[in-house]
Structures are given as C-alpha cells and as structure tokens.
C-alpha positions in Angstrom: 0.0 0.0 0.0 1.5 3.4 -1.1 2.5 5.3 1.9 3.1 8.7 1.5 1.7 12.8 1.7 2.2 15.9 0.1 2.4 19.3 1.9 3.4 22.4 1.1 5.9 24.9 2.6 8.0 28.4 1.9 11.4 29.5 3.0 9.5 33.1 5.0 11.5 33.6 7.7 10.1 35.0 11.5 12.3 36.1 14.8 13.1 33.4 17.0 11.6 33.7 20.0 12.8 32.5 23.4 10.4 30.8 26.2 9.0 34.4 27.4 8.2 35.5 24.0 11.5 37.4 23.8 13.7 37.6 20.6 16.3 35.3 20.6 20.2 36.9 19.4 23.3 35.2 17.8 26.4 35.7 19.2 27.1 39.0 16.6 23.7 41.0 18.2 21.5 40.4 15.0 17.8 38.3 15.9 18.1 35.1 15.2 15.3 33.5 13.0 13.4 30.4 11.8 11.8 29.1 8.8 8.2 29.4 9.1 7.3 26.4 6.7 3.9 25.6 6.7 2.9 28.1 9.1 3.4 30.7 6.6 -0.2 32.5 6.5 1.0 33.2 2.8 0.7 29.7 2.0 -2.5 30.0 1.0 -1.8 32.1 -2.1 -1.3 30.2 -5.2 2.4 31.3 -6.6 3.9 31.3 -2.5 5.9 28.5 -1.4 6.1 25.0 -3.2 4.9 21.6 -2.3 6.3 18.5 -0.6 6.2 15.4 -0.6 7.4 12.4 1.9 7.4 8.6 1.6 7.6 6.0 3.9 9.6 2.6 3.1 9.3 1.3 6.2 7.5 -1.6 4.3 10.8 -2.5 2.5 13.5 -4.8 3.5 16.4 -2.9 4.0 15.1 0.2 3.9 14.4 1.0 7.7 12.3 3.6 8.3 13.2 6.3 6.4 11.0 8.5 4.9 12.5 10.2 1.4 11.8 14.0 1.1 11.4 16.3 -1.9 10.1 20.0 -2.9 10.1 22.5 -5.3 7.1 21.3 -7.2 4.6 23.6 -8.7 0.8 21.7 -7.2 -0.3 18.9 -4.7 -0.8 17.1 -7.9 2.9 17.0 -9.1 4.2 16.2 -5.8 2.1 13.3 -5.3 2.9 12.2 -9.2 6.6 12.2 -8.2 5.9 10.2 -4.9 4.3 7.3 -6.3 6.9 7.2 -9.1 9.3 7.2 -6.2 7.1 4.4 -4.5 6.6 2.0 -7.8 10.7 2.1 -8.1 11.1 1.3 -4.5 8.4 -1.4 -5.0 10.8 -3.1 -7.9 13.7 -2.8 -6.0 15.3 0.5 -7.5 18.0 1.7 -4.6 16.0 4.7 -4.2 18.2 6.2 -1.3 21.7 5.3 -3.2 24.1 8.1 -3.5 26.3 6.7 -6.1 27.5 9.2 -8.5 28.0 8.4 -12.0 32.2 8.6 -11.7 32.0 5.9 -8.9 29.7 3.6 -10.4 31.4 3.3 -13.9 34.7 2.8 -12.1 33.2 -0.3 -10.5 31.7 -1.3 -13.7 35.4 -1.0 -15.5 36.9 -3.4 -12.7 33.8 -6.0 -13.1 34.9 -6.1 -16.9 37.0 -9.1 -17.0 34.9 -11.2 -20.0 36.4 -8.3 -22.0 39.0 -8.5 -24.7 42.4 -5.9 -23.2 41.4 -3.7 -26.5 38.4 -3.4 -25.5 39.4 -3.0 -21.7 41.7 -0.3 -22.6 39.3 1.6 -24.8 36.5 1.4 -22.1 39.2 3.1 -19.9 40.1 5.5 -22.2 36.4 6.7 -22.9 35.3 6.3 -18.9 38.0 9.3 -18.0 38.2 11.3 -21.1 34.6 11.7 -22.2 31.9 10.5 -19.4 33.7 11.6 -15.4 34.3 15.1 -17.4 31.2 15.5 -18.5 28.6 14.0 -15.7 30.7 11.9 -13.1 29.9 14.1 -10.2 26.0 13.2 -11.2 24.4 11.1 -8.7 23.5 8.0 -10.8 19.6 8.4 -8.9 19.3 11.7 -10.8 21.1 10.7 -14.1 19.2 11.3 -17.3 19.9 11.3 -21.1 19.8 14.9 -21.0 23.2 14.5 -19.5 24.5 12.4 -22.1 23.7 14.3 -24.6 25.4 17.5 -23.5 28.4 15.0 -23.9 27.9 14.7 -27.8 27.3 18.4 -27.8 30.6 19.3 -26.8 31.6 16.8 -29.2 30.0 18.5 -32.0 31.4 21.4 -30.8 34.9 20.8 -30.9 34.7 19.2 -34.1 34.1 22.8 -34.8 36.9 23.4 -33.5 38.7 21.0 -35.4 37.7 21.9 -38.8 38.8 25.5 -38.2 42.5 24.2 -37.1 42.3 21.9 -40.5 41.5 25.1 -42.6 44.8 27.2 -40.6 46.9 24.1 -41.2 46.7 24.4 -45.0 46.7 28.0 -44.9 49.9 27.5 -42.8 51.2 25.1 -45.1 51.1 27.4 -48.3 52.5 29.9 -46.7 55.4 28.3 -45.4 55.8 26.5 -49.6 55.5 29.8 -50.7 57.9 31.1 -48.5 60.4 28.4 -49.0 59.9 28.6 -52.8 60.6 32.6 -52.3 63.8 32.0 -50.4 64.9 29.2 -52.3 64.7 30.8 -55.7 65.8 34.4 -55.0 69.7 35.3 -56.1 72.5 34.9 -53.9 73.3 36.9 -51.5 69.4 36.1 -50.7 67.9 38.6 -48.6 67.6 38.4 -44.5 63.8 39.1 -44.6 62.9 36.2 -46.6 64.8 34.1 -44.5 62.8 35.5 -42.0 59.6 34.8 -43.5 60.1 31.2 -43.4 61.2 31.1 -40.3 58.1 32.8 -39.3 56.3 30.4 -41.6 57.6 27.2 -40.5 57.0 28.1 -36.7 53.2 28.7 -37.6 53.0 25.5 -39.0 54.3 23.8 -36.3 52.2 25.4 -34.1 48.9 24.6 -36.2 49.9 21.0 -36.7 50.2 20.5 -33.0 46.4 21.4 -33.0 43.8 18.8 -32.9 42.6 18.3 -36.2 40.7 14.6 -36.7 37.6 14.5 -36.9 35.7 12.9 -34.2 33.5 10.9 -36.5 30.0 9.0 -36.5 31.2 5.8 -36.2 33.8 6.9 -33.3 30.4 8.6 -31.6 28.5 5.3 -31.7 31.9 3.5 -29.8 31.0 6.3 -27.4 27.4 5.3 -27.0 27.6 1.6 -27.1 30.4 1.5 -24.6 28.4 4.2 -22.4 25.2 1.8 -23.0 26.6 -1.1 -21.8 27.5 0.1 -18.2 23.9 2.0 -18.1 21.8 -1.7 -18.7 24.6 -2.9 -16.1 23.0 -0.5 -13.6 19.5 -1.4 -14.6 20.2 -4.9 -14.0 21.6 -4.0 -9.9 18.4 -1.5 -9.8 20.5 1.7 -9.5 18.0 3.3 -12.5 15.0 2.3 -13.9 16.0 2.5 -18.0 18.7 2.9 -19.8 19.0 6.8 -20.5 21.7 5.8 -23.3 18.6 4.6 -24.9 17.2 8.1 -26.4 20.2 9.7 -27.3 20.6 10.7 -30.7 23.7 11.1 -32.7 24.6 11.3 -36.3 24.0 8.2 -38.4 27.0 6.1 -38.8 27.4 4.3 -42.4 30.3 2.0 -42.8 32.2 2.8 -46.1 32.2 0.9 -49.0 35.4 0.7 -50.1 36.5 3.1 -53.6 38.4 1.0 -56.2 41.6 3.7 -57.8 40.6 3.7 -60.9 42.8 5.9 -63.4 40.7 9.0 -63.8 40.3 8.9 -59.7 44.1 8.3 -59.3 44.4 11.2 -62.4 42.1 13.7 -60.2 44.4 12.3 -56.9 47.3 13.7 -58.7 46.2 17.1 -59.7 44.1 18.0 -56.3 45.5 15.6 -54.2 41.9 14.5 -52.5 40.9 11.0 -51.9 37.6 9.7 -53.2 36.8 8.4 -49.9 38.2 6.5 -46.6 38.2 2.8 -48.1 40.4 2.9 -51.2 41.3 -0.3 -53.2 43.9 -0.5 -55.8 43.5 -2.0 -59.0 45.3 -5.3 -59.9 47.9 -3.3 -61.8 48.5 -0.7 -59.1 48.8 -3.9 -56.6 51.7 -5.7 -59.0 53.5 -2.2 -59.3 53.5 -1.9 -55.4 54.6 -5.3 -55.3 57.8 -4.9 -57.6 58.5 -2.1 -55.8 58.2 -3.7 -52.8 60.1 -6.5 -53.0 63.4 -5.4 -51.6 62.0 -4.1 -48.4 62.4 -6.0 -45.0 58.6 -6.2 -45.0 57.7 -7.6 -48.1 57.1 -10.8 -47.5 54.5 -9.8 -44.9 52.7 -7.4 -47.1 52.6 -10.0 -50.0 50.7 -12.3 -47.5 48.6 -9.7 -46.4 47.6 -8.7 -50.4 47.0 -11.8 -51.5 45.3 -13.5 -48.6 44.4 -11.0 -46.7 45.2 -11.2 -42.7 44.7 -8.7 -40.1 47.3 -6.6 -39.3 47.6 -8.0 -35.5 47.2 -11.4 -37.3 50.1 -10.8 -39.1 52.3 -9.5 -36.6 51.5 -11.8 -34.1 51.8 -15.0 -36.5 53.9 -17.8 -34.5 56.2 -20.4 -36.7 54.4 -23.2 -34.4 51.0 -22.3 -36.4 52.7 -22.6 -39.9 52.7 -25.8 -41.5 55.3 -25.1 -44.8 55.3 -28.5 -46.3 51.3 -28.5 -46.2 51.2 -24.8 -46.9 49.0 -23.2 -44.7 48.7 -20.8 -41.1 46.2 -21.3 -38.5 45.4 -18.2 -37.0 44.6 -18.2 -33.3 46.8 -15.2 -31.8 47.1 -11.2 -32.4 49.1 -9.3 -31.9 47.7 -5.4 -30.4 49.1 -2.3 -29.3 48.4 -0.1 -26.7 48.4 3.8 -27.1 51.3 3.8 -25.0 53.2 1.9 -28.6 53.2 -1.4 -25.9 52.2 -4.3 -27.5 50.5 -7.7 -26.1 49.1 -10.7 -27.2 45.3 -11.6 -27.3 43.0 -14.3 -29.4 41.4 -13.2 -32.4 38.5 -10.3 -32.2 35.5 -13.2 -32.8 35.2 -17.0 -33.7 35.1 -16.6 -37.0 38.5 -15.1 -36.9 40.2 -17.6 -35.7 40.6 -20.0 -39.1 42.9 -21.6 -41.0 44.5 -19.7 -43.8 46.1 -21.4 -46.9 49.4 -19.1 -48.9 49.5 -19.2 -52.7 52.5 -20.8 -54.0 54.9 -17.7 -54.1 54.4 -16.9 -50.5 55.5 -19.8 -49.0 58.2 -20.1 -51.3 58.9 -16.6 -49.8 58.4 -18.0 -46.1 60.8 -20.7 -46.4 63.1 -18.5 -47.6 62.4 -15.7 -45.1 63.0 -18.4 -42.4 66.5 -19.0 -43.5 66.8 -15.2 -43.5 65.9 -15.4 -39.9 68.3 -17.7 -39.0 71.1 -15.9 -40.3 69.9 -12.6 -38.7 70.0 -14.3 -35.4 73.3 -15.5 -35.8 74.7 -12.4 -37.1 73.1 -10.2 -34.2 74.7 -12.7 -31.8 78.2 -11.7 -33.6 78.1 -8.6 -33.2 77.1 -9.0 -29.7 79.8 -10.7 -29.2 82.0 -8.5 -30.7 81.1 -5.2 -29.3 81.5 -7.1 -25.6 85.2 -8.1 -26.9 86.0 -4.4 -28.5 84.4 -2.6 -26.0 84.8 -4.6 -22.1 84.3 -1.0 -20.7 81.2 -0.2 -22.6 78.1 -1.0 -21.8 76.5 -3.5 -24.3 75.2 -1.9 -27.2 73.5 -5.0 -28.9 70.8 -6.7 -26.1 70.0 -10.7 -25.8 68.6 -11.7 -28.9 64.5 -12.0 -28.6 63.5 -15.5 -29.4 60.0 -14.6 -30.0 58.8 -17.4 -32.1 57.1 -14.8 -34.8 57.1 -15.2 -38.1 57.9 -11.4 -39.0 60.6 -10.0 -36.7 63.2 -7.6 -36.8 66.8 -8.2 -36.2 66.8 -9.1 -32.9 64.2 -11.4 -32.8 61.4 -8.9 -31.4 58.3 -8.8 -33.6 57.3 -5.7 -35.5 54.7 -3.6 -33.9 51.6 -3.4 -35.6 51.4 0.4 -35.9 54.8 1.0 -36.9 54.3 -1.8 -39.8 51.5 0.7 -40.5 53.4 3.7 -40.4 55.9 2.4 -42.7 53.3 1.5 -45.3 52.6 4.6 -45.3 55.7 6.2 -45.9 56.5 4.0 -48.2 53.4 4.7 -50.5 54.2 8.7 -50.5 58.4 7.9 -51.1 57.0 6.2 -54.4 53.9 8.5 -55.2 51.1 5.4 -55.2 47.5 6.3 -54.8 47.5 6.2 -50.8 45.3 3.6 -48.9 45.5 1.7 -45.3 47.3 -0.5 -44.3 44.1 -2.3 -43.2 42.8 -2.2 -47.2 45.3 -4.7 -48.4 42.6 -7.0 -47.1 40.1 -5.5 -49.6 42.5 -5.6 -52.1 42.7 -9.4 -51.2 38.3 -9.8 -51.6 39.0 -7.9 -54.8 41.5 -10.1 -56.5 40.0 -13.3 -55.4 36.4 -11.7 -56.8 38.4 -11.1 -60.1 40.0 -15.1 -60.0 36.0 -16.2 -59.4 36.0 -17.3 -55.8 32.6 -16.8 -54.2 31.4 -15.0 -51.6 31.4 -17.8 -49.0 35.0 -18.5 -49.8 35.9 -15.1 -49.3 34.1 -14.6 -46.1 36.0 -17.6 -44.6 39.4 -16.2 -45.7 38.6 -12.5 -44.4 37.4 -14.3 -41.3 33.6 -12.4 -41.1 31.5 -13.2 -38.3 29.0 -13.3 -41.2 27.6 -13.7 -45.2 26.2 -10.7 -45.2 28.9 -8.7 -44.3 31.1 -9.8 -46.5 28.3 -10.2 -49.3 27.4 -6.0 -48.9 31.2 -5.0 -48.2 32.2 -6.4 -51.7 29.1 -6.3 -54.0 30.1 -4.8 -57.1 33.7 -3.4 -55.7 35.4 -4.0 -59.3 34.3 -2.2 -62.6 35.0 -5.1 -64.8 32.1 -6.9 -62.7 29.8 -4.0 -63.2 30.9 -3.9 -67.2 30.2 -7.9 -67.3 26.4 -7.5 -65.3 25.6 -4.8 -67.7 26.7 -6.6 -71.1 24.6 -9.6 -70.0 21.9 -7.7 -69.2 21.5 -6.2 -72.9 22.5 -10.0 -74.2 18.9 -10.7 -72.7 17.0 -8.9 -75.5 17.1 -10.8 -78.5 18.3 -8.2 -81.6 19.6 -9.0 -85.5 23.7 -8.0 -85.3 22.7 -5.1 -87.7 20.2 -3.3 -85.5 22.8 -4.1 -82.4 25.4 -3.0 -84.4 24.3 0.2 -85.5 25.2 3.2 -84.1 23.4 6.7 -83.5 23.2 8.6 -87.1 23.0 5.4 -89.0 27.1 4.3 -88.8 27.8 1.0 -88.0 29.9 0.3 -85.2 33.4 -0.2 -85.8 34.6 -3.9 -84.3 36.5 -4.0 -81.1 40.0 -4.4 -81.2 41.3 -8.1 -80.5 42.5 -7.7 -77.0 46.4 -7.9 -75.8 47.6 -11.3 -74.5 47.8 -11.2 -71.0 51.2 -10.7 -70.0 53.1 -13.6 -68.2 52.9 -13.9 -64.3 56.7 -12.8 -63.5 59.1 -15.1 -61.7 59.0 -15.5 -58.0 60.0 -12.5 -56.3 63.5 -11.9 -55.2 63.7 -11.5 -51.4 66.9 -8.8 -49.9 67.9 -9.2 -46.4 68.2 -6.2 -45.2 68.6 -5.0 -41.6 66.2 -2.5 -41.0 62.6 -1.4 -42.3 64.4 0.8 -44.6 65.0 0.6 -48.8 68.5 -0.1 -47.6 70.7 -3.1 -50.2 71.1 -6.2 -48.9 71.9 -9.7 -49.4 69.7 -11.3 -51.9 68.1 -14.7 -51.3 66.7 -16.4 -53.9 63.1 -17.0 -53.5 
C-alpha cells in the first residue's frame, strides 16, 4: 500500500523567540530567526511557497524507516505524481536512497569487466576518464538522465568545430610556409635576411597549427561512445541503481560504414592534380597492386605485405603469427593469436577479435616459397646479431653493451633481434613507403580488400571469401564487396543487354546510321613474373642487402 503525503511549505523567515516570548540573538547581536514552513499565513496564495512530498519505506526490507523528502514542485498534484513514481521504483527494488555518482559507479563497472577483450578493456578506460567523469561523473546516478549524455555529444560536435577551423589554418599554414620556401629558395644569392625571415616565421606557424587537434571525431567513433556508455547503463539497470537505460534516447549522427573506392585511373588522375581521396576505403587496382609489389620486393617487410595482399590477414594477425601455427610443407597458417598495441606503442598478445576469426588460412605458392626463404633469412639474422654482440662485448669490455639478448619470440615477422614488428609501426611504414613512391594512398588495413577484390576477379565466391577474411557473417562480406570492381559491373551490364534478343545489324548500329566499328582483338595477357626476389636487409628501410633467392 502506497504510503506517502504531500504538503506544502516556503522559506518566510520570523524572529526566534525565546520561552518568554523574547527575541532570541546570535552571538554577533542580529535576531536570530526560523523558517516558518507551513505556518506561513501566505501559504495559502497560489504562486507562495512550493509543495512536498514524503514517503515511507518502512515496508521494504532494507530500507528502515526512512522517509525520502522532496520539494520545489509547482501543485499537490505533481508532488504526489513524483511520490508514487518514487514508490513504484522502490516497490521493484530500485535503490532509491543510493548516492552513487556516475564517476563511482562506472569505475566499479570497469573493474567488473573481466569477460572483455584488453582492446576493448583499454578503450572502455580510455572513454570512462576522457569523455563521461568530465562531462557527468559528479552526477548522482539516482538523478542521471539522457539529457546529460547528450550535453556529452554536444561538446563533441562542438569541438569538431573546432577541429575543422585548425584543418583550414593548417593548410593555410602550409602554403604559406611552400611559398615562402619557394621565395627564399629561388631568390639570387646573396638572398635577402627578410625572406629568411619569412620562413622562419612560416615554419613556426606550422608547427604550431599542426600541434592542433585536427581529426575528426566521427560517427562511427560517436556510436563507440554510446555503445560503450550503453553497456555500463543496462549494467546499472540490471543491480536496480535506475529504472532505463538513459543511453537509450540519445541521438547522434548516423553512422554508415564505407564501402570501399576502387583507384581507378581517372580517380588516381584527379588524386594527382588535387591531391583528395575519393573516400576512406580505397582499393587498388590489380595493376596498381603488382606495381606496389615490384616495388616492394626489396624491403624487409615484403614478405609480410605479399601475404597480407594476397590473402588478406589482419594486421595483429600478421604480426602476431607464430612459426608453431605454420605448416610449410602442407602450406597453410592457422590463425589463433594477435598481436595489439596499446596507445602507449606497448604491444601484447590476445585471441582473435570473434570465432570466425580464428581459421585456418592457406598461402599461394609464391608466398610460402617466400616463407621458407624468409626463415633462413631469420636464422642468419639471429646468428649475425649474436656476432656482433659478441664482438662489441670483446671491443668494447668498458662499454656497456650496445646489442641486447637476442628476442627468441617465435614470430614469423621480426626484426633483427628477434622482437616482432609492432603493428602500428608496420602501418606507419606502409605509409611512408606509398608517399616515397607516389602510389595512390590507402591503409594498411585495405590490403585485405584488395585481397576480396582479387579473389572476386580469380571467381571465388562469396562464402570463400568470407571464410578467408574471417567475417563473423555472409552478409557482411556479401554487402562490403558487392560490385567493388568495374569489370564486374561492365560484365552485369553486357549480359543484361544479351537478354534482348536483336539482329547484329540493329545491335550494331550506331546513333546517325554508322555502323559500329569492331573491337580491337584484346592484348595477350602478359606472363605472371618469376617468383620474387627476397633482400635481407637489416632495417625497415629501402636499404641493399643480401639477396636470397626466393
């Protein structure tokens, strides 16, 4: 049975009076006084004082006998509204007296986490202290609302302002510090002081605007936010700390995954003359893959990045690729480990991201004729790294070592010393290594759909390639890769004509009563080239090295 009243009250003040009837003084001589609550004769009016309400849980396990109190509502009516809300949550076992603020409770949430993946761990962190304590952590969770979580997106919005502004200054900075290198560069000898000036000048303000933040806080960053954020709220409806999820009525820009862009030559052609990319998914062609791929294929990485085209791992799959999951003589890779790196450039090992990830992969001839040959390569480097370490001890006994323990981490791709690359500086070098030889940029991450495209192109179906990608699903893969390549668009449009029947004049004739000239016979296809050679080199760099044949 509800159990509760309203009553209203003001703040009207009166002297305080003593057991005679005499005024009552503080310490500094002023009359002390007292809040005349609902003895206020001005109750009575309608816009004086507000109204109360009280509950008694006494009824509830737990609870004691405490009796919740609230004002500032406009009638009797709203009052008593908000004390049978107050009641019904009590009566479903909502902690109605908890004083848990938002900061504290996602902290415990965090440390209750442990079915997460660390990525996932660490991104939850990163979120709980940069985006939601900022913005409402001091908010009791009992008074928590979506109006608060959508203030957070606001400021998002806001700074992305920001952000665009310090993009514009950037390239504003940047032409003016080309210009003013081009000036000083190309004026006589002696060249004047003030232009040396000017770039100095220049080059300091484009240091300063590239320390700016200027990335985009996206859509699909902003729903990370909101799912993270909408996971610990149904956590605290589950424990009865709120009623709903307030996550639930927050609204934020649409997120719409990309479809990935294939480089075709009038988009690579615009790329040149503007420099803009056509969007955040590109895909090279089949010829711009084989001229990465010769111009890859002295570079320490190559081997790795020929994998990763062709068959398309992960980048933490790649990297994190143990010898004892590579058969060589059967010719395949079972991928059960990834490697993934913190913010802090720290990398650690974790299983694969879903169950569908973790698969068995099979190479194409040429890389594991590249494999076995990069494992030789491996065995030399650890046996020259041991030599020098050796050496430098015997040259140098009053030195300290310069060449550590060689790292016998079982990877397949390692650097000199045994340590595996890090995942975002095998990204990072892609990267560079696309500008030093002016190729129509993409991620690291799209070799993969270069990998869907190719085996498209070679007639493997859907299924097939959703197994090698390792998609949790079909349909992923199905509306990820639909129509990626022109020539498949070319081939559904031809056989769409080929269903009318027509005579071969009429479907010959062209507009103005020509006939159409005959196709050219097409170029033989040229011959695959030999297996690539592989360079040991002994560094990520272009440097010349030994050459192994592959």
């Amino acid at each position: 049975m509800f159990k509760g009243s309203t009553y209203k009250r003001c703040k009207c003040t009166e002297p305080k009076l003593d057991a005679a009837g005499q005024p009552i003084f503080t310490v500094n001589g002023d009359p002390a006084t007292r809040e005349m609550g609902s003895d206020c004769p001005n109750l009575k009016k309608k816009d004086h004082g507000s109204w109360y309400y009280y509950v008694n849980l006494s009824e509830f396990p737990g609870t004691g006998n405490r009796r919740p109190r609230k004002g500032g509502f406009l009638t009797s009516k709203a009052a008593a509204k908000a004390a049978q809300k107050l009641w019904d949550e009590a009566s479903d076992g909502i902690d109605i007296e908890s004083k848990e603020t938002a900061r504290q409770f996602l902290l415990r949430w965090h440390e209750t986490r442990v079915d997460l993946k660390e990525s996932t761990r660490d991104d939850h962190h990163d979120f709980i202290h940069r985006l939601y304590i900022p913005a409402f952590g001091d908010v009791p969770m009992r008074d928590l609302r979506t109006k608060h979580i959508q203030a957070m997106f606001k400021e998002i919005w806001a700074f992305n302002q920001v952000k665009e502004a310090n993009r514009v200054a950037a390239v504003l900075a940047k032409a003016e510090a080309d210009e003013a290198h081009l000036a000083w560069k190309q004026a006589p000898k002696p060249r004047p002081q003030r232009l040396r000036e000017r770039w100095t000048a220049a080059r300091a303000a484009l240091k300063e605007a590239y320390a700016k933040p200027r990335q985009d806080t996206g859509p699909g960053r902003q729903e990370k936010f909101l799912q993270a954020l909408s996971g610990a709220m149904a956590f605290a409806v589950r424990e009865k700390l709120i009623t709903e999820n307030w996550c639930d009525a927050v609204v934020i820009p649409k997120y719409e995954k990309p479809d990935p862009l294939v480089w075709t030559p009038e988009r690579v052609a615009r790329w040149r003359e503007t420099g803009e990319i056509p969007g955040p998914v590109m895909v090279w062609t089949p010829e711009l893959t084989g001229e990465f791929l010769d111009l890859a294929v002295e570079h320490s990485m190559y081997v790795m990045w020929h994998w990763m085209t062709f068959r398309g791992p992960r980048r933490g799959e790649a990297t994190g690729l143990p010898w004892t999951e590579v058969d060589l003589d059967q010719g395949y890779a079972n991928l059960v480990e990834t490697l993934a790196v913190r913010s802090s450039y720290e990398t650690y090992a974790e299983t694969p991201k879903s169950r569908a990830s973790r698969r068995t992969v099979t190479f194409d001839s040429i890389t594991l004729t590249l494999l076995a040959a990069w494992r030789e390569v491996q065995k030399g480097q650890r046996e020259r790294w041991e030599l020098k370490r050796a050496q430098w001890k015997a040259n140098n006994p009053d030195k300290p070592q310069k060449y550590g323990p060689f790292i016998n981490s079982g990877k397949v791709f390692t650097m000199e010393d045994g340590r595996p690359w890090n995942p975002k500086h095998v990204s990072q070098t892609f990267d560079r290594f696309l500008e030093r030889h002016d190729l129509p940029p993409i991620r690291l991450h799209d070799l993969r759909h270069c990998a869907a495209s190719l085996s498209l192109i070679a007639g493997l179906s859907m299924k097939a390639i959703q197994l090698l990608l390792g998609h949790a699903s079909f349909s992923l893969t199905a509306d990820t890769y639909t129509s990626l390549m022109p020539q498949f668009d070319k081939a559904n449009a031809d056989a769409t004509v080929a269903v009318v029947p027509r005579t071969q004049a009429q479907a010959s004739t062209t507009p103005g009563g020509g006939q159409a000239q005959p196709e050219a016979p097409p170029e033989p296809e040229a011959t695959p080239d030999p297996a690539p050679r592989l360079v040991l080199i002994s560094s990520s760099s272009d440097a010349e090295g030994q050459e192994i044949a592959a």
